[in-house]
C-alpha positions in Angstrom: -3.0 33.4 -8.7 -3.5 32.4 -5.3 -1.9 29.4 -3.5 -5.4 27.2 -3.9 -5.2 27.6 -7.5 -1.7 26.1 -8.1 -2.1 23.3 -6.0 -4.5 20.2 -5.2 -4.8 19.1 -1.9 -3.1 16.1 -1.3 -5.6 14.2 1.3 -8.4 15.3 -1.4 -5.9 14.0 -4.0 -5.2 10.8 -2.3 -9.3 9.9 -1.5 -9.4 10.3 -5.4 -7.8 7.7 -6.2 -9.1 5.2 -3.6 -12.5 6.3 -5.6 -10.6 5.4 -9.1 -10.0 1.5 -6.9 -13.6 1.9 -6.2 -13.9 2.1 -10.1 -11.9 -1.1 -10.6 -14.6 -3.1 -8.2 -17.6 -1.4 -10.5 -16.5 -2.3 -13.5 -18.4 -5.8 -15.1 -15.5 -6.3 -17.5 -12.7 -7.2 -14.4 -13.4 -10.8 -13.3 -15.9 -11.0 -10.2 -13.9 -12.0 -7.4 -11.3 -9.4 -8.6 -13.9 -7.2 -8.2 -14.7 -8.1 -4.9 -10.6 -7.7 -4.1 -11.2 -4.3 -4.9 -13.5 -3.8 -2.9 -11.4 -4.9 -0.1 -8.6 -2.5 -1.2 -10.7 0.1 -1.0 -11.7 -0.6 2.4 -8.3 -1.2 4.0 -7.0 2.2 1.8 -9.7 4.0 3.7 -9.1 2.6 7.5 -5.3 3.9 7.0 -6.6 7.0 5.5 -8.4 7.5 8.5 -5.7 6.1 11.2 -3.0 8.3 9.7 -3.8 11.2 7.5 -7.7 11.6 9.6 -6.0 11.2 12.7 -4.0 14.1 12.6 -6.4 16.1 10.7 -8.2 15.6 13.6 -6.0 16.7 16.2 -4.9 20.1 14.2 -8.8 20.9 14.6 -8.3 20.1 18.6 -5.6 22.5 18.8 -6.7 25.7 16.5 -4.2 25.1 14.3 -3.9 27.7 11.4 -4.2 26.6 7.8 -1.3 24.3 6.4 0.2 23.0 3.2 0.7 25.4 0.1 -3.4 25.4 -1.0 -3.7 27.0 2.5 -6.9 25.2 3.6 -7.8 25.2 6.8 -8.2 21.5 8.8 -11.8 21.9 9.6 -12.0 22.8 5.7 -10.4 19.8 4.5 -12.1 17.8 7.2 -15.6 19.0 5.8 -14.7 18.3 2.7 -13.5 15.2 3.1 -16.2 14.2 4.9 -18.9 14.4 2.3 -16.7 12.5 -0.1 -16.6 10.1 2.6 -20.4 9.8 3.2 -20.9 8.7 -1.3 -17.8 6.5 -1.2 -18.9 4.2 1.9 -22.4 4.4 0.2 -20.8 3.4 -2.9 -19.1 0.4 -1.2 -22.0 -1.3 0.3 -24.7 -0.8 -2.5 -22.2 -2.8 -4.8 -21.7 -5.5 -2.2 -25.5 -5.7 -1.9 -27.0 -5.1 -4.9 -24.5 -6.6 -7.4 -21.6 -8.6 -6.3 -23.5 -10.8 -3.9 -25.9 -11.3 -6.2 -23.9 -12.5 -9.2 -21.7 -14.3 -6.8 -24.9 -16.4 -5.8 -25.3 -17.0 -9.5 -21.6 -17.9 -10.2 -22.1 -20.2 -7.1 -20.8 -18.4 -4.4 -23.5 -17.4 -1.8 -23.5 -15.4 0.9 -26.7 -16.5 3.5 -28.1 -13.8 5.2 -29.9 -15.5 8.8 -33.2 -15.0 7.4 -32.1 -17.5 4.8 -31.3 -20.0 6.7 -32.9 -23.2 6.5 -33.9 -25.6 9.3 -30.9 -27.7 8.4 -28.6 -24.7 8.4 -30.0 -23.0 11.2 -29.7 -26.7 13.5 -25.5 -26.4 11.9 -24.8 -22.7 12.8 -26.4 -23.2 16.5 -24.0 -26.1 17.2 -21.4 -24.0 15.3 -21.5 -21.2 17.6 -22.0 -23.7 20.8 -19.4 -25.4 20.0 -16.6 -23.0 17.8 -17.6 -19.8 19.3 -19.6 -18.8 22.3 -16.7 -20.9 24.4 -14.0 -17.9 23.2 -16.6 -15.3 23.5 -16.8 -12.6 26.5 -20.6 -11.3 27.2 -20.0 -8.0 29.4 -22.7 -5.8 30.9 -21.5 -2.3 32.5 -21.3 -1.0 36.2 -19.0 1.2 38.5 -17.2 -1.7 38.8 -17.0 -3.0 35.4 -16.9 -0.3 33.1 -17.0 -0.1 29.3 -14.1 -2.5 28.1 -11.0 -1.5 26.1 -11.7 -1.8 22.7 -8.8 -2.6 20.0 -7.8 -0.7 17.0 -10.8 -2.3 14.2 -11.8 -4.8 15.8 -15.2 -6.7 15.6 -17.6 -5.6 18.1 -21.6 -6.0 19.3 -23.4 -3.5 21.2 -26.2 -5.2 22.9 -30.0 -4.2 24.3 -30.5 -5.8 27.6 -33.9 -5.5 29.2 -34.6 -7.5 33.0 -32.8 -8.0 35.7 -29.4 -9.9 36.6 -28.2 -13.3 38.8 -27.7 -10.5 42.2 -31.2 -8.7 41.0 -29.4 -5.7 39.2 -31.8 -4.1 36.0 -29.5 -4.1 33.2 -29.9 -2.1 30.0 -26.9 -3.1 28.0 -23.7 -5.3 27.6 -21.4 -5.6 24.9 -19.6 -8.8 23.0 -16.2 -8.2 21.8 -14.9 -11.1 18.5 -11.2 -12.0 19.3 -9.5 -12.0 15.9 -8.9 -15.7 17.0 -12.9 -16.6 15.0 -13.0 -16.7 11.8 -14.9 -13.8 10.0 -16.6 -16.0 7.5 -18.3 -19.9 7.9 -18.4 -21.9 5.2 -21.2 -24.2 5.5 -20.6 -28.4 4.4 -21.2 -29.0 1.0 -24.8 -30.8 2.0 -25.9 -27.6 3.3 -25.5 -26.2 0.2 -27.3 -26.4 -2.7 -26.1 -27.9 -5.6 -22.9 -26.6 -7.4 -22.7 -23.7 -4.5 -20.7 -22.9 -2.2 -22.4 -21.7 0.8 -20.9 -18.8 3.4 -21.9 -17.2 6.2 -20.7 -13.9 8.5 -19.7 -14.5 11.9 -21.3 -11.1 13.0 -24.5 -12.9 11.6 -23.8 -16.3 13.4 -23.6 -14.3 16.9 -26.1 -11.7 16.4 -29.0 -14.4 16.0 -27.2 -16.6 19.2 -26.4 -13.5 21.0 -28.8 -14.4 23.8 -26.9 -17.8 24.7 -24.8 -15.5 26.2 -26.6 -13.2 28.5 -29.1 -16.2 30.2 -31.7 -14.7 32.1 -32.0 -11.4 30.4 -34.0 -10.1 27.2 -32.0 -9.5 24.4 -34.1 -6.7 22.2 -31.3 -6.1 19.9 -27.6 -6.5 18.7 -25.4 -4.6 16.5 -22.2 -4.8 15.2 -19.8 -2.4 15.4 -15.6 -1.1 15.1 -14.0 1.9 15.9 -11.1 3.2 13.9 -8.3 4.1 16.0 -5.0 6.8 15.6 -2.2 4.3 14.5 0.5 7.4 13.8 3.4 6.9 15.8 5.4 9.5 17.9 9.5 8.6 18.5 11.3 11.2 18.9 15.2 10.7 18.3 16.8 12.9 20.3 14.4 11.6 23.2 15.0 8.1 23.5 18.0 6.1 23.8 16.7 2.6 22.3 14.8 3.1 19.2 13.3 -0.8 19.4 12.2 0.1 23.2 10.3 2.6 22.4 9.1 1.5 18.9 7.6 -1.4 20.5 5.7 0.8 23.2 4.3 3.5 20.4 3.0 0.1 18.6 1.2 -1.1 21.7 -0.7 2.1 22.6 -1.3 2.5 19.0 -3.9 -0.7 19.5 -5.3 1.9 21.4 -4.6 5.1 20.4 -7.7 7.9 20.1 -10.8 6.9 18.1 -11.3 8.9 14.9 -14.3 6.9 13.2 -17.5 4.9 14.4 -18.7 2.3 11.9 -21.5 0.7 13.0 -24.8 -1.2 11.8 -27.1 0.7 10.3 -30.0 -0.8 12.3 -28.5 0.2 15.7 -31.0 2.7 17.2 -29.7 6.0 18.1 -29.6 6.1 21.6 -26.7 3.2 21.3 -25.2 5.2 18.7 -25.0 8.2 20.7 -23.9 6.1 23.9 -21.2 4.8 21.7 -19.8 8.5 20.6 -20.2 9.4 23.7 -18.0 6.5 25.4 -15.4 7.0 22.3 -15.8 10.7 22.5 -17.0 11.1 19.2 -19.1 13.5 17.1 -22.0 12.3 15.1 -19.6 13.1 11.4 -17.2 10.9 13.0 -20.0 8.2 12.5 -20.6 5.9 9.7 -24.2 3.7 9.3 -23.3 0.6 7.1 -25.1 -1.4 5.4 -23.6 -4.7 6.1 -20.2 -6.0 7.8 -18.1 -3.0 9.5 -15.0 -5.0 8.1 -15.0 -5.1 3.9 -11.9 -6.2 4.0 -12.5 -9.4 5.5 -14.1 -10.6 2.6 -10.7 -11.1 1.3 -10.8 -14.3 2.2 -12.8 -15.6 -0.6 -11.1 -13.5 -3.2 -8.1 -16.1 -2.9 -10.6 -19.2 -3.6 -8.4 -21.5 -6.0 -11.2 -23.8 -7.0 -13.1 -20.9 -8.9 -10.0 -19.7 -11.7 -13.0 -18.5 -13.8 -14.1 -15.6 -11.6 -10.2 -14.3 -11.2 -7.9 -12.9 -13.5 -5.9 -15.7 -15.8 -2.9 -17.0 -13.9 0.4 -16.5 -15.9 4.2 -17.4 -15.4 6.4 -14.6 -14.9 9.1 -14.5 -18.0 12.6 -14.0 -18.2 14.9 -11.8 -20.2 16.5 -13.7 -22.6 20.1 -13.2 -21.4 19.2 -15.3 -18.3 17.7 -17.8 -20.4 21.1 -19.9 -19.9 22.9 -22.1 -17.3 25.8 -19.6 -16.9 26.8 -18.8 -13.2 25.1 -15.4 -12.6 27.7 -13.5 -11.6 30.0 -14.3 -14.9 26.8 -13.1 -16.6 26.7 -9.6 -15.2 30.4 -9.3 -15.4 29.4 -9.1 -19.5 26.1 -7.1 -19.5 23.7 -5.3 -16.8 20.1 -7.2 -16.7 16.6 -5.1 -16.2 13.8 -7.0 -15.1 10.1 -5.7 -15.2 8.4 -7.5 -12.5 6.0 -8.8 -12.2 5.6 -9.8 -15.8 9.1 -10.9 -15.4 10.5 -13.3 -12.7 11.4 -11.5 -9.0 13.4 -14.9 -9.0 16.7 -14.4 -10.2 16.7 -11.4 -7.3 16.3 -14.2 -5.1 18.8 -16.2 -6.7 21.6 -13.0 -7.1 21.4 -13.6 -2.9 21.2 -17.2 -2.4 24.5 -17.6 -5.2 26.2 -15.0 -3.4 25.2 -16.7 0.2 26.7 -20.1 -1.2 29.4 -18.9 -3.4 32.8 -19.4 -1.2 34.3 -16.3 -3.5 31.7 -13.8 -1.8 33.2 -11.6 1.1 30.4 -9.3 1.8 26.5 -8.6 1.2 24.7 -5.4 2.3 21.0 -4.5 1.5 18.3 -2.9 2.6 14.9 -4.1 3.8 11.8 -1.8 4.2 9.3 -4.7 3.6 10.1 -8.0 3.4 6.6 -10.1 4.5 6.7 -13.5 6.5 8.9 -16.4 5.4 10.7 -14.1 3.1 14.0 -16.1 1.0 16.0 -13.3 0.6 16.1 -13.2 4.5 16.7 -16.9 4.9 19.7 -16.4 2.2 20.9 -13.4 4.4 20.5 -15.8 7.6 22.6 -18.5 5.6 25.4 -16.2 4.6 25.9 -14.7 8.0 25.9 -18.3 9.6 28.6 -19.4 7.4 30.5 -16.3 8.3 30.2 -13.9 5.7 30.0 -9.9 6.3 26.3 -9.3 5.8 25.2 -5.8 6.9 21.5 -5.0 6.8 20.1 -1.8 7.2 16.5 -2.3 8.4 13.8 0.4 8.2 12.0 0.3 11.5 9.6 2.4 10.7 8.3 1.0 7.8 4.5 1.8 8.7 2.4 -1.0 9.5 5.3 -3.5 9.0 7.4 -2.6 12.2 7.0 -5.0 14.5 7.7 -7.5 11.8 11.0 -5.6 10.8 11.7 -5.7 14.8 11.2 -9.5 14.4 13.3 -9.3 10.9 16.3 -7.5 12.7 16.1 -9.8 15.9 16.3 -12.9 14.0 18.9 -11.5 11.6 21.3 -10.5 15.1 20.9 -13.5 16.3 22.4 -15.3 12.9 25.6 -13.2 13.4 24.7 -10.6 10.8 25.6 -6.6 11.4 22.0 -5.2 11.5 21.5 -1.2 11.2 18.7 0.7 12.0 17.2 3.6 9.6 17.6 7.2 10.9 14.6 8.3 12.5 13.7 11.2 10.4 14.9 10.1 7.4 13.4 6.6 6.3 15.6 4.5 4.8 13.7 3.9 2.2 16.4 3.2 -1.0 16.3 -0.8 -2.7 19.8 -1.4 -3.1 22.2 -4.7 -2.4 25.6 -4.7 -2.9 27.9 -7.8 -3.5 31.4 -8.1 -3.0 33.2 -11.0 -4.6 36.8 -11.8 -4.5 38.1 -12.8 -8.5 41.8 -13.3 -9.6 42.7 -11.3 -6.9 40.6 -8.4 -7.0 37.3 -7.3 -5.4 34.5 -7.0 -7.4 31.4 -5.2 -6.5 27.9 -6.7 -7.8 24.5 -4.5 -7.3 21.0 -5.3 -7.6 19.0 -1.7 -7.3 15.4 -1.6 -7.1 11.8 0.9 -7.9 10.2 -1.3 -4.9 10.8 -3.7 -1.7 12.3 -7.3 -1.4 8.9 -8.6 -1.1 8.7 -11.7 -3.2 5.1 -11.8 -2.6 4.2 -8.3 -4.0 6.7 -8.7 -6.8 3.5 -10.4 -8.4 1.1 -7.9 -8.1 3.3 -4.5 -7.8 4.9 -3.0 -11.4 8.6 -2.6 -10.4 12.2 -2.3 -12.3 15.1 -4.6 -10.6 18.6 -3.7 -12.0 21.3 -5.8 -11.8 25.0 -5.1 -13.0 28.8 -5.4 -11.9 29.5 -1.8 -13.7 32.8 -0.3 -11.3 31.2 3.2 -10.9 27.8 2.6 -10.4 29.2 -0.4 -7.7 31.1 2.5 -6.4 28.6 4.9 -5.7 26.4 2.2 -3.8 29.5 1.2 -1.4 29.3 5.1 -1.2 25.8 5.1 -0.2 25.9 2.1 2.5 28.9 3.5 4.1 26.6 7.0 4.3 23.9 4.9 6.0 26.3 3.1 8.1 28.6 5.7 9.7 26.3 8.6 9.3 29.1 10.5 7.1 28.9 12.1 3.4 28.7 10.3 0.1 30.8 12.0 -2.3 31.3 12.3 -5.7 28.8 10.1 -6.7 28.8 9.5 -10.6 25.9 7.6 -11.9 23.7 7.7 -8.4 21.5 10.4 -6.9 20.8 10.1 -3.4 17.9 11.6 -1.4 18.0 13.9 0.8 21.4 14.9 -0.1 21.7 15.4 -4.2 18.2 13.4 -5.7 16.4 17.2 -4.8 18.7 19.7 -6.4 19.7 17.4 -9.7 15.8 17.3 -10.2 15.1 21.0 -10.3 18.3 21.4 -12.4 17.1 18.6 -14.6 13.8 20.4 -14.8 15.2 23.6 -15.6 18.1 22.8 -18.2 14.6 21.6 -19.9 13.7 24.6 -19.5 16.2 26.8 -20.9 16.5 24.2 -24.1 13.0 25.3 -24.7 13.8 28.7 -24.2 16.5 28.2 -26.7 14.5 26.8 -29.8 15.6 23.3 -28.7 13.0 20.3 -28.6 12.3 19.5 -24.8 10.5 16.8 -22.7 9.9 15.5 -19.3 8.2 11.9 -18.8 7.9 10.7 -14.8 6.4 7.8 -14.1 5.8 7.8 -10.1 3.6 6.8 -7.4 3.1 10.8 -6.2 3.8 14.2 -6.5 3.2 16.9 -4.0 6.6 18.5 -3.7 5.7 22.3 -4.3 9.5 23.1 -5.3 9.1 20.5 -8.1 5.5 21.3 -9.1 7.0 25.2 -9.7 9.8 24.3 -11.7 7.1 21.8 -13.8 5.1 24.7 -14.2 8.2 27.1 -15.2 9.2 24.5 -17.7 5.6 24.1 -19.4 5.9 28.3 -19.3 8.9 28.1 -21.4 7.8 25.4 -23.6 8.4 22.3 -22.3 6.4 19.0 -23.0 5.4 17.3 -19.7 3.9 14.0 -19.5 3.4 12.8 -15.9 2.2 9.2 -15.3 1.3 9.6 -11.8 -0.8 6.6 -10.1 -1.8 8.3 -6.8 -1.8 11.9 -5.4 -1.1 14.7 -7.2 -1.1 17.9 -6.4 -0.1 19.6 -9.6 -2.6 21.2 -11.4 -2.4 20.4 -15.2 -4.0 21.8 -18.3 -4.1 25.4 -16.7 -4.1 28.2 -19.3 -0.6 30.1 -18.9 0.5 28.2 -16.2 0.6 24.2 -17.4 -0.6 24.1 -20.4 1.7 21.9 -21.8 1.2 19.3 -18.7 -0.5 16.4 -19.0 -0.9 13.7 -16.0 -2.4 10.4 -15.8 -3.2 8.0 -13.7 -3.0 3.9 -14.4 -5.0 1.4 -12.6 -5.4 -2.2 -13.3 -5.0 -5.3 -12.2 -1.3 -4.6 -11.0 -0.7 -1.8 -8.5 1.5 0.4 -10.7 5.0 1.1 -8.5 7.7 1.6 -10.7 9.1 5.0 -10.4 11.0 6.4 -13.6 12.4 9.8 -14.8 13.1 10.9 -18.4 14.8 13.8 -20.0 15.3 14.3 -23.2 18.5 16.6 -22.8 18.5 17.8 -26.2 18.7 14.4 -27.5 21.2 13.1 -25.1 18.3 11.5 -23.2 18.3 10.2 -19.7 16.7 7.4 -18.1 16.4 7.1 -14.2 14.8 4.7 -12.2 14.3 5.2 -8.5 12.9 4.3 -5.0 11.9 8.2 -4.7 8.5 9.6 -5.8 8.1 13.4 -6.1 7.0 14.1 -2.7 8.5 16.2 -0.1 8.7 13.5 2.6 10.7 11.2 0.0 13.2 14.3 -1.6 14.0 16.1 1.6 13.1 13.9 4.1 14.1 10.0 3.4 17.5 8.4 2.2 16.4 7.0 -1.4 18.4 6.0 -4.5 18.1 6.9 -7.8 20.4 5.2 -10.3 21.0 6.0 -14.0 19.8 3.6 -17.1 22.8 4.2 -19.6 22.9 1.4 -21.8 21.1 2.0 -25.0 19.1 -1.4 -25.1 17.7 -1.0 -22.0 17.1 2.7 -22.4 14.9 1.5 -25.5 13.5 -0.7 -23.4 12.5 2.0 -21.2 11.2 4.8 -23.8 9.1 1.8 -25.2 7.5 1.3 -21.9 6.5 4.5 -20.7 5.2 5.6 -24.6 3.2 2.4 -23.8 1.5 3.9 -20.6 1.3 7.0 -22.2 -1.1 5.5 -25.0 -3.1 3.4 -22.7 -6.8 4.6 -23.3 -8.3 1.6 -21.3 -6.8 1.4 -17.7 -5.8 5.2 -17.8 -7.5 8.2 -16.5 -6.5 11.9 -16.8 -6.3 14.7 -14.4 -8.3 17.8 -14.7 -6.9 21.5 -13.4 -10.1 21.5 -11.2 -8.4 17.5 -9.2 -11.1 15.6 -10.9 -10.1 12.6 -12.7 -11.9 10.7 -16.1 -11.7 7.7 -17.7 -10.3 7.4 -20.7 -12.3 4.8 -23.1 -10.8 3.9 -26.8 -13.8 5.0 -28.6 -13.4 4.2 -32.5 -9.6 4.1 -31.9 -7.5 0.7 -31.0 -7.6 -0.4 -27.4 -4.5 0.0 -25.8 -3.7 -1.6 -22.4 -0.1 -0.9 -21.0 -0.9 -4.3 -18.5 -2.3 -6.1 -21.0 0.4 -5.5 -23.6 3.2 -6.2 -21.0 1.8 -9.8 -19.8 1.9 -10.7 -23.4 5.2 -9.5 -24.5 6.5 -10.5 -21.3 5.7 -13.2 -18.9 6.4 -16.7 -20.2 4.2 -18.6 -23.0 1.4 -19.9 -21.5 
């Protein structure tokens, strides 16, 4: 069996899933402006598809390199292929916009004018708009040896204009260009007398200065304008051994990247060809790097109106996150998890009494020492202001900051500044090796003793995606697990081994080699006559090492159920190779995170939870925690959960051996929704 038959690609693997988002914004049963938000995801998970994964497809074509990964494609093979996917999905996108959600917007009252809409009235508005909001921050540039074609920034809003006549100093000129500082604001609403009744009336900023575009070039014809963005490489290069400031030269890679080599064209599909070809030409661009839309280059700024709170009937129900019951109580926190460990299931339960475990322990004059680690945080984040408070009042906080958290890190250069400055020891992660574990560890001073508290975490310390991303928080005071985390931090701190480590696993140090022996003791119990079973819950698999010892163990038996939201690149169902595998994929309102790991051991079952998926970038290649779930409550509490998502025949779809995914649908059976069922069961009475 060759290598292209045991594996899926996983750039092919990760575009099907943005098409199962896609999905989410198709189907009439999610709310509408939910539906338009996933349409915006869809969008923004394509233009970092294309700055990262497209970008450096790109360049292997550039430099003849031979075929890579273990389904041995080559890159102008995956490219291809790729870009015919491509070509249906943007389609896809803007005959939905079009042709249903603006439409049953307009009839839920939300209206979207095109300019041939406008009335007088409106028309009158817009032009003193743009006079007065817009043309005075705008740029109008024609081109000459002396002024050539501007810069143009990494997605940005752009016009390429037709000029016809002659300039002030009697100069023909045949084009100029208008560039929209991210200063404007993408969409205009338009005053409530300008709208018809009950409606809320919008407008596009690329429409507002398309139809005042010639205000700007006085004198001159304007035969045509069309909008336009170029999709830029946003990888970053920072070599360790070759610098001698990380922060230095993080902060240069992130200012070229604004400018980095095009990799895609988006622009109007009205804009004639000879301006399209003068525009891949100026990016140096092939016509398949170019994509004709049907509408604004930018889906994603329609985000904007997703968020509208005076319309609760076109998003989902709001709800109020719950709490266990063990925290229903006044008691001090910390005398609480001296008596039992606490599992929260965010977001249906509170991200809160995270927040809290730091501020009590930034307040509480017992506390020595906190250390954590940040990845992503987001603006005005309280766990950093906690951290800010301990360090001013001269506690020992250590934070080990991931710099390289991509797309976040000239906020976490921000983050580590303002940290510094408070007096707190701040750490960099390893370039090479992402820091990438959720793990903070207390140390309190009782009767004389040190005590060690930990919270450990599936996903960041970002209070604001704790409401939309599925995650497990663990809390507990338990000696050997607080143990192992001191391990862990003085690992990331000093660079030396973590030893020993007793109810931990640790990437990319033990997390790898406990898996495939995991995988494989399985294996043998199957082997042996004994029942055996493998559940993983994860965010992606492509890890070839553990894909072979999954196929092994469905050889020899074993029953493998993998819940796995984005790419995979095992191939299940395949006759004498994994036939006993089944993987599906969940996707709903929240962006399922949580990553979880079950054997059955011969029925001395283990429960993991973990910052790791099953990729080879986050076992080999990134310092992650796993921890181990060994009371029995919460291990219930677990095995209920993922049978849950395993029965889910509403929000689920299934992988095929051939990569293609399906829906499931309940049919004549019971709907079952794993979401559903959790924000009933879990977040607070309504």
């Amino acid at each position: 069996m060759s290598t292209t038959d045991l594996y899926i690609n996983r750039d092919l693997s990760q575009f099907e899933f943005n098409k199962r988002v896609l999905a989410q914004a198709q189907d009439p049963s999610v709310p509408l402006l939910e539906r338009l938000r996933f349409l915006c995801i869809t969008c923004t998970n394509l233009d970092e598809f294309f700055e990262i994964r497209i970008a450096a497809l790109k360049q292997r074509i550039e430099i003849g390199a031979p075929a890579q990964g273990p389904e041995k494609l080559s890159a102008q093979e995956l490219f291809d292929a790729i870009r015919i996917g491509m070509i249906n999905v943007v389609d896809q996108q803007y005959d939905l916009l079009n042709k249903t959600l603006f439409s049953e917007l307009t009839q839920a009252g939300v209206q979207f004018l095109q300019s041939e809409e406008w009335n007088d009235e409106q028309q009158e508005w817009l032009k003193n708009y743009f006079l007065d909001q817009v043309m005075p921050v705008l740029t109008p540039l024609t081109f000459d040896p002396s002024r050539p074609f501007p810069r143009v920034l990494n997605k940005s809003l752009n016009f390429i204009v037709r000029l016809r006549g002659k300039d002030a100093f009697g100069r023909r000129r045949h084009r100029g260009m208008v560039q929209a500082p991210r200063s404007l604001p993408r969409i205009i609403q338009l005053p409530e007398h300008l709208s018809k009744p009950d409606c809320q009336s919008f407008v596009f900023l690329s429409s507002v200065i398309r139809v005042h575009v010639d205000e700007l070039f006085q004198g001159l014809a304007v035969d045509g304008c069309y909008q336009f963005r170029v999709t830029r490489n946003s990888n970053l290069y920072v070599d360790d051994e070759e610098v001698s400031d990380l922060v230095r030269a993080l902060e240069g890679q992130l200012e070229a990247s604004r400018y980095g080599a095009a990799v895609r064209l988006e622009v109007s599909h009205e804009c004639p060809e000879d301006l399209q070809q003068f525009l891949l030409d100026h990016f140096k661009l092939a016509e398949h790097d170019m994509y004709l839309v049907d509408g604004p280059v930018n889906l994603n700024r329609l985000a904007t109106i997703c968020d509208m709170e005076d319309r609760p009937e076109l998003r989902y129900p709001s709800f109020t996150p719950g709490l266990p019951e063990e925290l229903l109580t006044d008691e001090n926190l910390f005398s609480l998890l001296s008596k039992k460990n606490v599992l929260l299931h965010h977001p249906y339960q509170s991200f809160a009494p995270t927040i809290d475990f730091i501020s009590t322990a930034s307040s509480d004059p017992d506390v020595l020492a906190i250390k954590i680690t940040l990845y992503r945080t987001g603006p005005d984040s309280p766990i950093v202001d906690h951290l800010v408070e301990a360090a001013r009042a001269g506690k020992e906080v250590t934070v080990i900051i991931e710099l390289m958290a991509r797309f976040d890190e000239a906020a976490n250069i921000s983050l580590a500044n303002r940290l510094q400055e408070a007096g707190a020891h701040v750490v960099y992660g390893l370039v090479g090796y992402k820091t990438h574990a959720k793990m903070t560890l207390i140390v309190r001073r009782e009767s004389g003793q040190l005590i060690r508290y930990v919270h450990l975490g599936t996903g960041n310390y970002h209070h604001a995606t704790t409401r939309v991303y599925t995650d497990y928080g663990y809390m507990s005071s338990s000696q050997r697990l607080g143990e192992d985390v001191h391990k862990v931090f003085m690992q990331l701190t000093s660079l030396t081994e973590a030893r020993d480590l007793t109810r931990m696993l640790a990437s990319p140090f033990s997390l790898y080699e406990a898996l495939l022996a995991k995988i494989g003791r399985e294996a043998d119990n199957a082997r042996a006559g004994k029942k055996a079973r493998i559940i993983a819950k994860i965010n992606s698999l492509n890890q070839t090492g553990i894909i072979d010892a999954l196929y092994e163990a469905s050889k020899a038996g074993v029953r493998i159920d993998l819940i796995v939201r984005g790419i995979c690149s095992l191939r299940p169902g395949v006759p004498g190779l994994s036939d006993n595998i089944s993987v599906r994929s969940i996707v709903g309102r929240f962006l399922e995170h949580s990553r979880v790991y079950y054997f059955l051991n011969d029925g001395n079952e283990e429960f993991y939870c973990s910052s790791a998926d099953w990729m080879e970038r986050n076992l080999l290649r990134r310092n992650e925690s796993c921890f181990e779930i060994r009371q029995k409550r919460l291990k219930d509490q677990i095995r209920g959960d993922l049978e849950l998502f395993l029965a889910d025949n509403c929000q689920a779809w299934t992988l095929h051996g051939d990569g293609s995914y399906e829906r499931l649908s309940p049919g004549d059976d019971e709907p079952v929704a794993a979401q559903t069922i959790f924000l009933k069961t879990l977040a607070a009475p309504s």
